[in-house]
NUDOPA-694281 format. One record per residue (C-alpha): z, x, y. Coordinates in steps of 0.1 Angstrom, whole numbers, plus 5000, padded with zeros to 4 digits. Layout:
BEGIN
ZXY
...
This chain:
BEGIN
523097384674
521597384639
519497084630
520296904596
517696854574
516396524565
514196374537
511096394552
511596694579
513396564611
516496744620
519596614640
522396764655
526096654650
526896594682
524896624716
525496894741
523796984773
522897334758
522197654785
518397674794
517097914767
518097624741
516097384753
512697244763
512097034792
509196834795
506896854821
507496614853
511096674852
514296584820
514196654786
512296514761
512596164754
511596014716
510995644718
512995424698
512795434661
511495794666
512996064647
511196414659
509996624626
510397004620
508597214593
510397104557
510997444546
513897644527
515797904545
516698074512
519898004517
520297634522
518397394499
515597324508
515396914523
516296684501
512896444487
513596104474
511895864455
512195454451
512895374417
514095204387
517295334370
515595434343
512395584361
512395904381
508795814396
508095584423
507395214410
504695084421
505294704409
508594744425
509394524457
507694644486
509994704518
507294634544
506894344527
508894014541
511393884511
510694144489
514494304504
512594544534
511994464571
509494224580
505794304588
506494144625
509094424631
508094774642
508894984616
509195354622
507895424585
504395324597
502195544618
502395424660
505495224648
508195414658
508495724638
506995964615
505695784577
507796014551
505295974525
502595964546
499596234540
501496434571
504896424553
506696814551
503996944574
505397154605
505596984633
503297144661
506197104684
508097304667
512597284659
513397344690
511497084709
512596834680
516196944686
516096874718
514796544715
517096414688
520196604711
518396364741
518196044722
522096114711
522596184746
521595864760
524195684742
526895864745
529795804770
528296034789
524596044806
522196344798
522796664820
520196854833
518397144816
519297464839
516997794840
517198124861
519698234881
521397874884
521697884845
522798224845
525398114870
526597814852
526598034819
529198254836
531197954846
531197804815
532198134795
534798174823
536297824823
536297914781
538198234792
540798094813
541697784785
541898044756
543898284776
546198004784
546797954748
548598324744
549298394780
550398094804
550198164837
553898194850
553497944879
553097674854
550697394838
549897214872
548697534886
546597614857
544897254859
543997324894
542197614885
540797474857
539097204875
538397384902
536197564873
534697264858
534096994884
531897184905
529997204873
529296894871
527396874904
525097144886
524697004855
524496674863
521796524888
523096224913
520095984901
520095744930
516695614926
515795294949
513895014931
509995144926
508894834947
511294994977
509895344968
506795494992
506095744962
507195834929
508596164928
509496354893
513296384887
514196724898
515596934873
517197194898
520297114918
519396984950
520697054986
523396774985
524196924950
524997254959
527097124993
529396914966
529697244947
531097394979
533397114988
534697084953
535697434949
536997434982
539297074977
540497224942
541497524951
543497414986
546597384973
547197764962
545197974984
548198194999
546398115035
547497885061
544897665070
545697475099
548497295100
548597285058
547897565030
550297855026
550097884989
550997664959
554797684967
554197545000
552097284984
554297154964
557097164995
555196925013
554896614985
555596265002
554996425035
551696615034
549996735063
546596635081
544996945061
546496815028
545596425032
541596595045
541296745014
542796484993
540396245000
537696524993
538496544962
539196214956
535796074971
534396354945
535896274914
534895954918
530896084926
531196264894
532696034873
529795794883
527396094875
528496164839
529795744830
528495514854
529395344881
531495114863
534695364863
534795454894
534395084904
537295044886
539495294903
538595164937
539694824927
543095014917
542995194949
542594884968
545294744950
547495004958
546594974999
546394605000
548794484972
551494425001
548994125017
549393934991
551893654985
555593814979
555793514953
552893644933
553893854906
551494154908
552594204947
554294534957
555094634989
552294784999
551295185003
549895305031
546795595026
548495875028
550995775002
548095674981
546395974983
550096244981
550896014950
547196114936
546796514950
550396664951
552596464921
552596474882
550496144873
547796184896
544796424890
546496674873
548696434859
548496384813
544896314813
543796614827
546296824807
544896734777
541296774786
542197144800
544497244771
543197034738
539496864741
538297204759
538897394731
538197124704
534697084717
534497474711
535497464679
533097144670
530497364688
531097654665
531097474636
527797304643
526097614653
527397804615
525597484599
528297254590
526896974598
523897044578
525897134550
527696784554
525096554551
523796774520
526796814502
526896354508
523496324494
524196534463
527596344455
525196024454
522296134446
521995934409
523595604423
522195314424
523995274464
522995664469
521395534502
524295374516
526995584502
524995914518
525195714551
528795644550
529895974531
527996154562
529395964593
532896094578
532596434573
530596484602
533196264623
535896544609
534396824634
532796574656
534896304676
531696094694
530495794677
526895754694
526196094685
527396124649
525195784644
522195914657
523196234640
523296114606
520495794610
518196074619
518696184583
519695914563
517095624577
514595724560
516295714526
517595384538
513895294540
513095364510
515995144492
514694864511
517494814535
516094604567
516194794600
518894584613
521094604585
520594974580
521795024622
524594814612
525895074586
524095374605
526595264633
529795164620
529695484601
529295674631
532395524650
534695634626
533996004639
536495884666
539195754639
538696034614
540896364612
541496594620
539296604649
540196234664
538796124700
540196254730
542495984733
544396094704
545896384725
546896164757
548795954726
550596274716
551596364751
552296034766
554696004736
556096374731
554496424695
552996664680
549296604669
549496634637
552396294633
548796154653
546996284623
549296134600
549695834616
545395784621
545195854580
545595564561
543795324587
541195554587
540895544546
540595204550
537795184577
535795354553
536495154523
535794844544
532094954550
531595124511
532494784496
529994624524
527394884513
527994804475
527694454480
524994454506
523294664477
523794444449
522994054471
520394234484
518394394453
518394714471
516394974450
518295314436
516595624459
516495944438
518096264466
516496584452
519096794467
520896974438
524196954424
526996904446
529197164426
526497464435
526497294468
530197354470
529997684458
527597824480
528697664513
531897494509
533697724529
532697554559
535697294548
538097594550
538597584589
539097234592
541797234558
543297594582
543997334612
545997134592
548197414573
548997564607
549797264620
552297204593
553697534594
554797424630
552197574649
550797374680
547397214677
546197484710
546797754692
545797614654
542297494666
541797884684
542598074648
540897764629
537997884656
538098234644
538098214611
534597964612
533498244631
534098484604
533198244577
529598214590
528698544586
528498424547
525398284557
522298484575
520498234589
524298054607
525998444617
527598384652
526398714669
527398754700
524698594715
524798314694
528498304696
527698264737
525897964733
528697804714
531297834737
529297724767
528097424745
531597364741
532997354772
529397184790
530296904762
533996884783
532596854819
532396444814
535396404798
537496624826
535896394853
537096074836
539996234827
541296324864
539995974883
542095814852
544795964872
543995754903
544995434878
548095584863
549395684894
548595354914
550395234883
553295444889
553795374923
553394984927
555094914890
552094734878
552794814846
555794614842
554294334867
551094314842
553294284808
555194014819
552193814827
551093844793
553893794776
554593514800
551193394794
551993374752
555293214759
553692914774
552492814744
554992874717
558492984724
558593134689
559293474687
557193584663
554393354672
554993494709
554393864691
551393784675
549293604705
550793884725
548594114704
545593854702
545793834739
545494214738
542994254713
540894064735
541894224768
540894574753
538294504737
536394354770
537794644792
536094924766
532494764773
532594884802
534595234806
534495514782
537195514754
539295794770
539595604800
539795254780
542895384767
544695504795
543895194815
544994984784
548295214777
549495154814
548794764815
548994644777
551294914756
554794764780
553794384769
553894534732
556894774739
558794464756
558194304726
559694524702
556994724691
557095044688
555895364703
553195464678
552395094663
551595004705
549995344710
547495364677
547094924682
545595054720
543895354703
541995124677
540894884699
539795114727
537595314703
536294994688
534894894721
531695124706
530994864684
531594524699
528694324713
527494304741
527294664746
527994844712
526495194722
526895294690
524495004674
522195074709
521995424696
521395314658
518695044668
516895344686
516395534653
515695284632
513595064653
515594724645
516194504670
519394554692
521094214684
520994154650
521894504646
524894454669
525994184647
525294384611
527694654625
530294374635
530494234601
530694654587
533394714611
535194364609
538494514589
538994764617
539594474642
542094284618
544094604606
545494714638
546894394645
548894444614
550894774629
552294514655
553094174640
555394314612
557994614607
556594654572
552894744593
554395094603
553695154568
550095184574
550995494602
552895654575
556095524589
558795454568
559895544529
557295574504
557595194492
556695054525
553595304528
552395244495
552994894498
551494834533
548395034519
547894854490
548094514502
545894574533
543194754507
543194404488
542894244527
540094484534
538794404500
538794004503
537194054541
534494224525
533494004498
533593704524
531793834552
528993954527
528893644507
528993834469
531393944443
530694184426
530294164390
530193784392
527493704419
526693524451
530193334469
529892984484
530592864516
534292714503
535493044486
534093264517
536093034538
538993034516
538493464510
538493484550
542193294553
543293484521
542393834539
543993744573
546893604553
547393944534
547994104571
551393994574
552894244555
555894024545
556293884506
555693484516
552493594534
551293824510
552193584481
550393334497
547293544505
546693694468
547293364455
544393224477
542393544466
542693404436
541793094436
538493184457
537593454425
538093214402
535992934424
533193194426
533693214387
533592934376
530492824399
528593114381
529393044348
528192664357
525092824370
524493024336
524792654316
522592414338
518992534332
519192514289
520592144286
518491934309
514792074298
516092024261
516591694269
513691554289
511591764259
């Protein structure tokens, strides 16, 4: 991957990858290098002829294009910086690396590619998925060849499906990728160090154990079609598939293999959370017939072998939707992000942000925000993209003045829209296009408008955090953004190519491969970003090492939707929501909308602890029938699941993406949690309005013209109103009081219920809470002259 360039020589990647061995460094003892928090690693600040050379900044006036000294001080306390108490990684053995220190745009003596492989660590460690290990010799070599393989088999698929059908291409392609994960991830079962005789280095080489799962895993996958009898089972796929609801000892054996091994190596990439949760499924599936008959999320019970025929030889257990889309869309997505990244798109992204701003008096924040989008368009992983662009755009945060905490906040929320922001959404935007028959790009469509106004949500934060706080302008010495364009803006043509073949009725498989080829093409446009051969390697290993986590999750989702399936759950869980609303109103519409507070809540406590891919399958199963029952429809209760799911990144307690932004900037974690709640707060209203209301479809691009324009403009002004009253200043008048930021908070959830009354009703408090913020200034202006005339 090619590092980005930042103002004072670090370098970040745009997403993080577990790259083959002879892209990275290890560090001695064992793992990858590790930067502390708040430390973003350096790299010699030179020009590569080609791109401009890193952007410089400087703190000053409007009318000054040299550094003030009399200006504010931002290590100062009250004087609109971090306070003196805090570590702040602008000062030497604070955190980080001083930009205008006497060391600033000196080479690093580590050298790029150790501080690559630190910021790609650091990114790592937030991410839905743990760090994998850094492979060498012959077992990197071998995984190499798997990888290219696996990359093989998905982009042959694309042109040439193999004639048994999808299910027999998903078991081969997990029988490709899970053993994989046993090699590139290690088990880390560590006892606590007062249990432990000795301390022993993490080994960074597959163990024993490692390579016996590798054996079992390829041998479990491919079961079902080896043309063999085994036993009393096997025979070939066509026998395989003879035998569902009555499989053989062989076939339940194997079964529960591969289940107990899913569920290993979904604990080795996510945690042990997920596959906590689909043992309390499974239970649920072998014991639900104990309970009382009267209860209703009793079933009848399954016995073991149903559990596990309905999981190993049916269409919604392992290689049920998840696992389709992971195999036939996120593979090759995360190829084409990887090729992109290694051409220097990303670099050319936060560039091309800086220069846009670079003369603003909010150049800071907008560079942040302008950055988190573009490089959420190839990217799709919030934690990353915030790490990705903080490592970058801290530093001229800094230098405005912006507090640590309140820069993470913005660092963050920025970075989560990467999973909202076309045409390269999260993964869960593909299981929404197959679980509903649509194509991806109505999923583009319909992720659009909300997306738009995500992002204006957190520019009129930054303007108004900007103007309450006296944040200084910051000067970006990068150029125009017109010669910027000209030189490299061709790096936008692959992404604009997915959309065009998309429209011209081509499916997103095949769209993403040409859109694949022709970045590959395009980068030969600049010598320091060609793909050679070898280089083009790397990329599509990257890509599909970045896809071993999300197939894991992806297949143990199926033990949940298949459990699901079998005990109707679904159905069983939706009325006790609904049923849970109706006892306290009996109003339709009042019934609808606590519905959708109910599962607000519900998702948003279920994605702190799961990833967002498995979030949304788990919430689709158990929450979209309440909202369907209701009258919702399909792509309001599929997107309302979506949002909140992805949104789970940014909620306290957890927020990895505000973890991940506190670790760059060196803020602490809770007041940063909370900046990047009041940044992201229109994201968690605005969903609820594709629900409540027919006229919300507007917002998916559902509907005629009127309704769209009218669902987006009246949700802008909620967005708008939200803003101004969660960061207590209007701008052009000044600060807001305590009564109209009360009164602007009503008047923005008002404005959600997209029907004339409400809306009415809402602008009219809008209103009244301008002109109260008015009126109070104007007061303000008046008071000091007339009292000190008079006692003179």
């Amino acid at each position: 991957m090619s590092p980005i360039s930042s103002p004072d020589g670090s370098s970040s990647p745009t997403r993080p990858a577990n790259l083959p061995a002879d892209k990275s460094a290890a560090r001695p003892g064992g793992g990858p290098p590790r930067p502390r928090p708040g430390t973003v690693p350096a790299e010699p600040a030179e020009s590569d002829g080609t791109h401009p050379p890193h952007p410089t900044t400087a703190a000053t006036r409007p009318d000054q294009t040299e550094p003030d000294p009399s200006g504010p001080d931002p290590s100062k306390p009250g004087q609109g910086g971090p306070d003196q108490t805090e570590p702040d990684p602008g000062k030497p053995g604070q955190g980080g690396p001083d930009p205008g220190g006497p060391d600033a745009g000196k080479p690093d003596q580590a050298g790029p590619d150790v501080a690559e492989q630190a910021t790609r660590d650091l990114a790592a460690q937030f991410e839905d998925e743990k760090p994998g290990r850094v492979l060498s010799g012959p077992t990197g070599l071998l995984l190499t060849i798997a990888a290219l393989a696996v990359g093989a088999l998905a982009l042959w698929q694309v042109f040439q499906p193999l004639s048994q059908g999808s299910k027999y291409y998903l078991i081969i392609f997990l029988a490709g990728v899970l053993p994989l994960v046993f090699l590139a991830y290690p088990a880390d079962l560590r006892l606590p160090a007062r249990l432990r005789i000795r301390r022993r280095p993490a080994s960074t080489r597959p163990t024993v154990t490692d390579w016996v799962l590798v054996a079992l895993a390829v041998a479990a996958c491919l079961y079902p079609i080896v043309p063999i009898r085994i036993g009393d089972g096997g025979g070939g796929y066509n026998a395989f598939l003879d035998r569902q609801g009555l499989l053989s000892p062989t076939d339940l054996v194997l079964g529960t293999v591969l289940l107990l091994l899913l569920l290993e190596a979904c604990r080795r990439t996510t945690g042990w959370i997920l596959p906590a949760i689909c043992l309390v499924f499974l239970g649920y599936g072998y014991y639900g017939g104990l309970l009382p008959q009267s209860w209703p999320v009793a079933h009848a019970g399954l016995d073991f072998s149903q559990l596990v025929d309905a999981f190993y030889n049916s269409d919604s257990g392992f290689y049920g939707t998840p696992l389709d889309v992971a195999a036939s869309y996120i593979v090759l997505f995360t190829i084409y992000g990887a090729v992109l990244d290694l051409s220097g798109a990303g670099r050319f992204f936060v560039d091309l942000s800086a220069a846009a701003f670079r003369r603003s008096r909010t150049a800071a924040g907008r560079t942040a925000v302008a950055s988190g989008f573009l490089l959420g368009t190839v990217s799709g992983s919030g934690a990353a993209t915030t790490v990705s662009i903080g490592a970058v755009t801290w530093p001229l945060l800094r230098r405005a003045g912006y507090p640590p905490e309140r820069a993470g906040g913005m660092l963050a929320a920025a970075g989560v829209g990467a999973i909202l922001s076309p045409p390269t959404l999260g993964a869960a935007a593909f299981i929404i296009a197959e679980y509903l028959g649509v194509s991806y790009l109505q999923v583009l469509g319909w992720a659009t408008v909300p997306t738009v106004l995500y992002y204006l949500g957190i520019l009129l934060a930054v303007e108004i955090d900007a103007r309450r706080s006296g944040v200084r302008p910051v000067v970006v010495d990068v150029g125009s953004p017109w010669r910027l364009l000209g030189r490299f803006g061709y790096h936008f043509a692959s992404l604009i190519a997915i959309i065009v073949f998309l429209a011209m009725g081509m499916s997103a498989t095949r769209a993403v491969v040409f859109a694949t080829v022709l970045a590959v093409a395009l980068s030969f446009l600049d010598r320091t970003h060609r793909l050679t051969p070898p280089r083009l390697v790397t990329a599509l290993v990257t890509g599909v090492r970045g896809v071993l986590g999300v197939t894991a999750v992806c297949a143990a989702a199926g033990i949940i939707t298949a459990t699901t399936t079998k005990t109707g759950l679904g159905p069983q869980a939706a009325a006790l929501l609904i049923g849970g609303a109706k006892a306290a109103t009996s109003d339709p519409t009042l019934v609808l909308v606590l519905t959708a507070l109910l599962a607000a809540v519900a998702l948003s406590l279920l994605g702190l602890a799961v990833p967002v891919t498995a979030s949304f399958v788990i919430g689709w199963v158990i929450v979209g029938p309440a909202l369907l029952d209701l009258g919702v429809s399909a792509p309001a209760a599929a997107m309302f699941v979506f949002y909140f799911a992805v949104l789970s990144e940014v909620s306290p307690p957890t927020a990895l993406a505000a973890v991940a932004a506190a670790a760059v900037t060196g803020g602490r974690l809770v007041p940063t949690m909370w900046q990047t709640l009041r940044y992201a707060l229109p994201a968690y209203l605005t969903p609820i309005a594709f629900v409540i209301t027919p006229a919300g479809l507007g917002l998916l691009g559902i509907g005629g013209v009127g309704r769209i324009a009218f669902a987006a403009v009246v949700t802008a002004l909620s967005v708008a109103v939200l803003a101004v009253a969660a960061g207590g200043w209007l701008p052009g008048v000044g600060p807001v009081g305590a009564p109209e930021r009360l009164l602007g908070i009503l008047a923005g959830v008002t404005l959600l219920w997209l029907e004339p009354v409400p809306v009415t009703v809402g602008a009219a408090l809008a209103a009244v809470a301008a002109a109260g913020v008015f009126i109070r200034h104007r007061s303000a202006d008046r008071q000091p002259s007339d009292p000190v005339e008079e006692k003179l």
